[in-house]
Each structure stands twice: as C-alpha cells, then as structure tokens.
N, C-alpha and C positions, 0 to 999 in steps of 0.2 A: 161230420166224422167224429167217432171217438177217440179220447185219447189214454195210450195206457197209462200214463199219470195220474189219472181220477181213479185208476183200482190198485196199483204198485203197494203192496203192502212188505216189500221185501227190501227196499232203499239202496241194492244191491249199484255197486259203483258199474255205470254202462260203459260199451267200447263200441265202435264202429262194427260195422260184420265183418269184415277183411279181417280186423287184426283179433275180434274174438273169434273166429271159425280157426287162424292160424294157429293162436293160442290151444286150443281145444281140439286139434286132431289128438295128439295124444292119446284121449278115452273116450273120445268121440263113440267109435265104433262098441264101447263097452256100456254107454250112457242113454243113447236114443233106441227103444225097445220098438221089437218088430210090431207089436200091437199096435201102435202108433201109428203107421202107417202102411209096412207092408201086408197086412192082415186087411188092413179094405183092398189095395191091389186084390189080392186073391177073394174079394168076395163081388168085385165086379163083375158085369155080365157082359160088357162093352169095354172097350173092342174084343174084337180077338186077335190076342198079341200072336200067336202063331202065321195071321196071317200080313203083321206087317211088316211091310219092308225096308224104313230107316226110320229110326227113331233120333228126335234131338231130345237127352236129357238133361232140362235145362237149371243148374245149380244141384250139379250132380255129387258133389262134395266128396267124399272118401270112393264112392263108386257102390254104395249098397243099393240105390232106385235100376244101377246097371246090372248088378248083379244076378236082383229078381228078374229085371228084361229079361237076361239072359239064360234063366234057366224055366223060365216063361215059353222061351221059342221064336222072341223077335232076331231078324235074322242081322240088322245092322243097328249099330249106335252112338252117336257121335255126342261126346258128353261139354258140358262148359260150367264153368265156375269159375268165379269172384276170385277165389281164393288158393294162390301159388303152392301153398302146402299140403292143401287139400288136393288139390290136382295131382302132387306128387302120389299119394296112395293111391289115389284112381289108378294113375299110369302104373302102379305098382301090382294093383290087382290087375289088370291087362283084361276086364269084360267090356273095355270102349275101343272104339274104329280106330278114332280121332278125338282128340283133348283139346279144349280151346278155353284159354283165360279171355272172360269178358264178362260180361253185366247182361241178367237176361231178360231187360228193356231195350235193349241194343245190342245182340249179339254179334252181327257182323256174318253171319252163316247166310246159307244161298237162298232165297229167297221160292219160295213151292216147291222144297226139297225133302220134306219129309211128311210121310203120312202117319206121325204119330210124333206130338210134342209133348213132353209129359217134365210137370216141378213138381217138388215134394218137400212138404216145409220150408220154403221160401218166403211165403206171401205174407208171414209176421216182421219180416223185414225189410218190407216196399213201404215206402209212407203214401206212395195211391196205386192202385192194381191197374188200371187204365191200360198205365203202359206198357205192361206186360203182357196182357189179353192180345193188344196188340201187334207185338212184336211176334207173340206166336201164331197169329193171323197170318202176319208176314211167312211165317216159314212155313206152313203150312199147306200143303196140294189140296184142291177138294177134293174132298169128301174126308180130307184126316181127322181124327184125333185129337184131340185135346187135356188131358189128365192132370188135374191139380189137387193135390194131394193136402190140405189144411190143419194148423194147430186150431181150434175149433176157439172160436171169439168168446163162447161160455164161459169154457174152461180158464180160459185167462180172464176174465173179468169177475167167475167166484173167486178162481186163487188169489188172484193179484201175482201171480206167478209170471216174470219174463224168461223166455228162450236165457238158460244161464247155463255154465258150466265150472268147475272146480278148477283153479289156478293150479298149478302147480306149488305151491304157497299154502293152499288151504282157504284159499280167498273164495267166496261165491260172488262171480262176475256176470253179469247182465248181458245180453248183445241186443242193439236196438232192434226193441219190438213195436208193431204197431197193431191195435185193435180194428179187425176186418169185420165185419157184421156180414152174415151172409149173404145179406141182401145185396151189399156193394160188391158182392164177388158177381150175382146174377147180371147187379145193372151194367157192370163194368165188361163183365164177357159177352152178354147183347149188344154193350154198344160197340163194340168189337165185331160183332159179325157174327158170334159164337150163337150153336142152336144146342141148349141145355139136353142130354138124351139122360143121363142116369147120377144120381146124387146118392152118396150111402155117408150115413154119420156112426162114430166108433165111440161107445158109451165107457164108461168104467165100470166090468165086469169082472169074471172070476181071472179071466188070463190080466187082467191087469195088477186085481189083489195077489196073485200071483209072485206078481214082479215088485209089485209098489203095494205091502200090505198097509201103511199107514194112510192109505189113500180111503180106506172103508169109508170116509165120512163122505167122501165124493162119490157111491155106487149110483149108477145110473142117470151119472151126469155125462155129458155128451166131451168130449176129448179132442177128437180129429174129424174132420171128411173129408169127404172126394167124391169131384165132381170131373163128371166125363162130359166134354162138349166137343159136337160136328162141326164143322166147314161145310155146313152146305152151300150151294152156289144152284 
C-alpha cells in the first residue's frame, strides 16, 4: 500500500473525517466543483438511473450525489453518512427517503435492498477499500449496481495535495486521506464479488481551468474516476 506521507507536500495539520467534514459543511457545497465528480455521473452509460428502484447513497454528505439521483430519475434513496452535520443539510435539502448516521463498511441497512449502491468521494478516507466493496455486496440485490466515484490516486500523488478545507480561522486543515491505486480498487471490488462493467477517468481540462485556473500546469492529468460494477450471480 501507499502511503500519503511519501507525497504530503502541504504539512497541512490533519483531523479525523467526522470532525473535519463537520468543520467544513459551511463551504463545503461552495468548494467541491461538479467536474469532480458529478460530470463523470453524467458521462456514464451504466446504469440507467431512470430505471432504478432504490438507491443507498453511501457517505452522502450535504446531499449533492442525492440530488443528481434525483434529477437523474431514480425513483428512491436512502442516504447515510459519518457525519451529524452533514446529515443535517441532507435532511435540509429533503432529496433522500431516509438519513441514517453510520460508517459505510458497516451500515447497518437491510441487507439485498437496493439495486443501486453508489459513494462518491469517500474512498480517500478508508485506510483499506476491502470493506467497503463488501458492505455494498451486502446491500446489494442481483444484478444491482455499484458506482464509486474517486479523488484519482495521480492527482494526489503529483500534488501532494490531501482532501482539505478552509477553517473558519483561515487555517488550511487536512482530513485523513489515503493513496488508493486503482489497481487496489479492481482487486478489492473482485474480491468482493464485484464484475467491473464501465470505468471513466476526469482529466484536467477547459471546465476545470475554468474553475481552478492555476491548475494550467496539471492539464491533462487525470483528477477523479468512476467505476460502475455488477452483482452478478
């Protein structure tokens, strides 16, 4: 395994993910750009969210991965997240069934209840993906769905850049991140049961210069993916 240690070039003081995601609602929703990751959602070919029926989104945070669900056409969606604060704006945006605080290597949700499990930006803060692949195994009906949405292992390992956000202070604060290679994402959703159908990677292009114009020196480095995997049985 790597570790982000050996690239940290930013010595930025780190905090658990509970208490930096609470910290960080505040501008959360002003900070994390749709390019990032709802821009691969919409450049998926698999599934078709119109035609699924309950969705868990797992480490749903403010409720933006619900959002898109839900102007997507999934018809339910039942959100969960780490973090009490963050839940509160979920339940404030009102695009989820049901809100549930819990960990989503151990959700605690019904077990072949949904045919569409989908994280999005989570997996920089598991220290092993194993048991996540898993847990969504668990919730999962055959033939669902599986959507993981990635800060891309590149990108953090040219920047040296961790998952950070603005204190309210002017501090730039860290939230523990961990370097996923994509390979450990493949070996770990295989050995899970998962059957790999569509993989797309999000470069640093014009929509990113866009938003992040000091990024020019990064054009055509790779940023985020998402990967779609089956439950076949």
């Amino acid at each position: 395994m790597v570790s982000f240690s050996d690239f940290d070039t930013r010595g930025y003081r780190t905090v658990d993910v509970a208490t930096g995601y609470g910290q960080w609602v505040e501008t959360y929703e002003q900070t994390v750009e749709d390019v990032m990751d709802l821009a691969l959602l919409d450049e998926l070919t698999d599934p078709s969210w119109t035609s699924v029926r309950r969705a868990a989104d797992l480490g749903c945070g403010t409720g933006r991965t619900g959002a898109w669900l839900r102007r997507s056409g999934v018809a339910a969606i039942d959100g969960l997240d780490l973090t009490p604060e963050m839940l509160d704006r979920a339940r404030a945006r009102g695009v989820h069934d049901r809100l549930f605080q819990g960990d989503v290597r151990a959700t605690g949700l019904d077990a072949g209840a949904y045919d569409l499990v989908i994280a999005s930006l989570i997996d920089e803060h598991l220290p092993e993906l194993r048991p996540f692949y898993d847990e969504a195994w668990r919730l999962a009906e055959p033939g669902a769905a599986c959507v993981v949405v990635a800060f891309h292992p590149h990108f953090i390992m040219a920047t040296g850049m961790p998952t950070h956000f603005t204190s309210d202070t002017g501090e730039s604060v860290a939230i523990s991140t961990h370097v996923h290679l994509l390979s450990e994402h493949i070996t770990a959703g295989l050995g899970a049961g998962w059957t790999l159908a569509e993989m797309r990677e999000g470069v640093v292009d014009e929509r990113w210069l866009a938003v992040k114009p000091k990024w020019e020196r990064f054009r055509h480095h790779p940023v985020s993916c998402a990967m779609v995997w089956r439950k076949k049985i």
